[in-house]
VEXDREN-2710 file (C-alpha; in Angstrom, 1 decimal):
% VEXDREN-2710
k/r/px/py/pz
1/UNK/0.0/0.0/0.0
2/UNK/3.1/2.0/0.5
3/UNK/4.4/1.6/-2.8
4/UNK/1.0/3.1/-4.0
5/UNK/0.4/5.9/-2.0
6/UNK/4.1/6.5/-3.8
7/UNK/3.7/5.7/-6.9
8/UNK/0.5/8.0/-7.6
9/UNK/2.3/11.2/-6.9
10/UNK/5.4/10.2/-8.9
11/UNK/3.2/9.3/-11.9
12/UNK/0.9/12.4/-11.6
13/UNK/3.9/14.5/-12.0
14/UNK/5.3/12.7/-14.9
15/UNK/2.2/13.2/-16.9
16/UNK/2.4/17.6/-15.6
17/UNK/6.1/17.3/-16.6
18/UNK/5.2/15.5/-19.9
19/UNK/2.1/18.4/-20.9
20/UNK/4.7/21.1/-20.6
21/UNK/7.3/19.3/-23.0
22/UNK/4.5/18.7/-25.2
23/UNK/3.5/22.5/-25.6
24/UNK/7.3/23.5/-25.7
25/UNK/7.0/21.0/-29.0
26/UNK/4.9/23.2/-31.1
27/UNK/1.4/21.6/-30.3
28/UNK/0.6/24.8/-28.4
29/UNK/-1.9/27.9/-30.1
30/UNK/1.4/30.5/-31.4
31/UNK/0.5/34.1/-29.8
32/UNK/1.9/35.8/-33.0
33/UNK/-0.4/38.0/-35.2
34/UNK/-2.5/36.3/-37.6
35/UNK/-3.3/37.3/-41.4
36/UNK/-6.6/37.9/-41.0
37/UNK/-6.1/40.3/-37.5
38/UNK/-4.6/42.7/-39.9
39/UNK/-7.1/43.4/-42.3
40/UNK/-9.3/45.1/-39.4
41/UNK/-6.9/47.6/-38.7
42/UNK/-8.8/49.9/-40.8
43/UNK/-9.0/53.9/-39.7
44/UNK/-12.9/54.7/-38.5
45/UNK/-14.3/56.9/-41.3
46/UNK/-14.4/60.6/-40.7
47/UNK/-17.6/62.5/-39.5
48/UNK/-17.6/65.3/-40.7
49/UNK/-20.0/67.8/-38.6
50/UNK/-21.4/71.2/-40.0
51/UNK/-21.3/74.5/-38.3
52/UNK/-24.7/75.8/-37.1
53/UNK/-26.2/78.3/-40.0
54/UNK/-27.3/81.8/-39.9
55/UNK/-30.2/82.1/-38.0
56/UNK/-33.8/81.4/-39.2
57/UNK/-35.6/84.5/-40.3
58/UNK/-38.5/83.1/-37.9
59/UNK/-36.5/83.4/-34.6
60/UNK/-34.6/86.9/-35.4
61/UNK/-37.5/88.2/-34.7
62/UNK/-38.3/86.7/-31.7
63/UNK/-34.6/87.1/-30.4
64/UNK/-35.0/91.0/-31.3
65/UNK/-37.9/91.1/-29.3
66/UNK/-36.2/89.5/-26.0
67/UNK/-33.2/91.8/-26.5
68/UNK/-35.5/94.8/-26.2
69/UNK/-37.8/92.8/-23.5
70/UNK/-34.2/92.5/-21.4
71/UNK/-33.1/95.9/-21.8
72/UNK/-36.6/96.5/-20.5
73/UNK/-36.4/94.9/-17.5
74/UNK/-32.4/96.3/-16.9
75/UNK/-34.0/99.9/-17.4
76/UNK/-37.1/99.8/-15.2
77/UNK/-34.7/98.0/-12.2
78/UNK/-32.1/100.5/-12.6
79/UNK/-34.8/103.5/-12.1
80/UNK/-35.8/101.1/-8.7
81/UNK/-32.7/100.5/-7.5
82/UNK/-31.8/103.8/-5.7
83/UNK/-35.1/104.4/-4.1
84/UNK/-35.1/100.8/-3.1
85/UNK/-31.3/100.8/-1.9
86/UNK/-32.8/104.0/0.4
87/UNK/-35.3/102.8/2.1
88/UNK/-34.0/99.5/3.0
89/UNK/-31.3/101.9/4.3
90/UNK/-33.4/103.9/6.4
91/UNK/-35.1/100.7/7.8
92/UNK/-32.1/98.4/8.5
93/UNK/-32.6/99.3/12.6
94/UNK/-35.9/98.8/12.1
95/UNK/-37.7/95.9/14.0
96/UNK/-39.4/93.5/11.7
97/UNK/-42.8/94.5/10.8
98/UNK/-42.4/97.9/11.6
99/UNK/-44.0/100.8/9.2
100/UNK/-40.5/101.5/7.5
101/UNK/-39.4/98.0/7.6
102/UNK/-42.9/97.0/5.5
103/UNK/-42.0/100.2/3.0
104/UNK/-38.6/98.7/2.6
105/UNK/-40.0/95.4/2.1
106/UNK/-42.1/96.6/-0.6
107/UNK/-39.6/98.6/-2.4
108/UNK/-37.8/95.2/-2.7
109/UNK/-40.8/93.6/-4.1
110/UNK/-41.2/96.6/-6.6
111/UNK/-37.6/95.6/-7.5
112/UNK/-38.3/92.6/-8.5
113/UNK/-41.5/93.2/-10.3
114/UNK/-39.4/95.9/-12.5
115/UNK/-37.3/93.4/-13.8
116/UNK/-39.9/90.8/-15.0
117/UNK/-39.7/91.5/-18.7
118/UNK/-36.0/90.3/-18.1
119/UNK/-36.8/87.5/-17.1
120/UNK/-39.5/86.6/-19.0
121/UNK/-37.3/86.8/-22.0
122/UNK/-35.0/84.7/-20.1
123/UNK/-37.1/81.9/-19.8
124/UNK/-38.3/82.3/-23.2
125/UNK/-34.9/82.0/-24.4
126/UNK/-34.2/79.1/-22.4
127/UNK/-37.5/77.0/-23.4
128/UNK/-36.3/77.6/-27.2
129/UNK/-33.0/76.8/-26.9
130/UNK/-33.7/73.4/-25.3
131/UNK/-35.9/72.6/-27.7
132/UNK/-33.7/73.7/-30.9
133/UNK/-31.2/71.5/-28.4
134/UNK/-33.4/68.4/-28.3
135/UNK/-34.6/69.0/-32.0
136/UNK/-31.1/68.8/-33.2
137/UNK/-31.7/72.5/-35.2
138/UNK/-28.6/74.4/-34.9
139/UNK/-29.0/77.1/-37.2
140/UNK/-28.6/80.5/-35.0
141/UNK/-27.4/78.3/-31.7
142/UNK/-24.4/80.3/-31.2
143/UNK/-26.7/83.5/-31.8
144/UNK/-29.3/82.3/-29.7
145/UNK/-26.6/81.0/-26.8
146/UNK/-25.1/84.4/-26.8
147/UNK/-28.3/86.3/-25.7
148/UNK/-29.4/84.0/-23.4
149/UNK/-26.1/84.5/-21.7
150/UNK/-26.6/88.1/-21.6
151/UNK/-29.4/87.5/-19.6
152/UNK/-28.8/85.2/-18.0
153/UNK/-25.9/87.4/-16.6
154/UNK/-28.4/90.7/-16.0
155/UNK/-30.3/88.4/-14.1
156/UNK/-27.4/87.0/-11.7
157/UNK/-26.2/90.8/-11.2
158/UNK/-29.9/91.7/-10.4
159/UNK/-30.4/89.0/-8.1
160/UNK/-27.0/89.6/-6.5
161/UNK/-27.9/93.3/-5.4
162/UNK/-31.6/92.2/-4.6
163/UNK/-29.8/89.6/-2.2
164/UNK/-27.9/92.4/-0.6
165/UNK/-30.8/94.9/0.1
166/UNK/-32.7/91.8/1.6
167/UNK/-29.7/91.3/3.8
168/UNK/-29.6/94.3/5.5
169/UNK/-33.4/94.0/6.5
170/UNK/-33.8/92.4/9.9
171/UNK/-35.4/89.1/10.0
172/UNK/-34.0/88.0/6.5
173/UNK/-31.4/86.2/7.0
END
């Protein structure tokens, strides 16, 4: 039984040692390129992508029409601003609810009013450029892009100084 329990390791690794010389001999898959790998190695064809057109006749219209809507809405908060900047000045010791804190409160809100054709045409804008986006119709994108970032930005500096005078109120923090 000893000679078994020998034997049956000896023998298993002859056969290992055996497999190796075997795939040494040439009976092994070679890892060397084949004829046929290099008939894919073909360049992707080239895309070529179109810049947007001119803008459609039907939207320079429109587009005019924000422009004007946004210098609007800059004018009308501009002629707000100071009287609003003053009497949230003259109520910022105020307590909350006080006459001249509720004047101040509604010089704000007449702020923001003023500006409402601004942002009107903003999110006019923005509905058509998503859905020329979606639509895949770029004619007039880049014109289209750059007024919506011009009012975009009017309305950022407009809601920055509305942020301020609301600051200085009490109770608005």
């Amino acid at each position: 039984m000893t000679r078994i329990a020998l034997f049956v390791p000896a023998a298993a690794a002859a056969l290992s040692l055996s497999a190796c010389a075997a795939a040494q001999a040439g009976d092994a898959p070679s890892l060397a390129k084949r004829p046929v790998e290099g008939r894919l190695n073909v360049a992707p064809p080239t895309v070529v992508v179109e810049p947007p057109g001119p803008l459609p006749a039907d939207l320079a219209g429109r587009l005019a029409r924000w422009d004007a809507d946004g210098a609007a809405g800059q004018q009308a908060f501009a002629a707000e601003r100071d009287a609003a900047a003053q009497l949230v000045g003259a109520a910022a010791g105020a307590p909350v609810a006080s006459e001249r804190w509720v004047v101040a409160q509604q010089a704000i809100s007449r702020l923001v009013a003023a500006r409402a054709p601004l942002t009107a045409a903003l999110a006019d804008i923005d509905r058509l450029y998503v859905e020329r986006s979606i639509g895949e119709a770029i004619d007039g994108l880049p014109d289209i892009y750059a007024l919506r970032e011009r009012l975009a930005d009017a309305v950022a500096t407009q809601d920055a100084v509305i942020a301020a005078l609301s600051r200085q109120l009490p109770g608005q923090e």
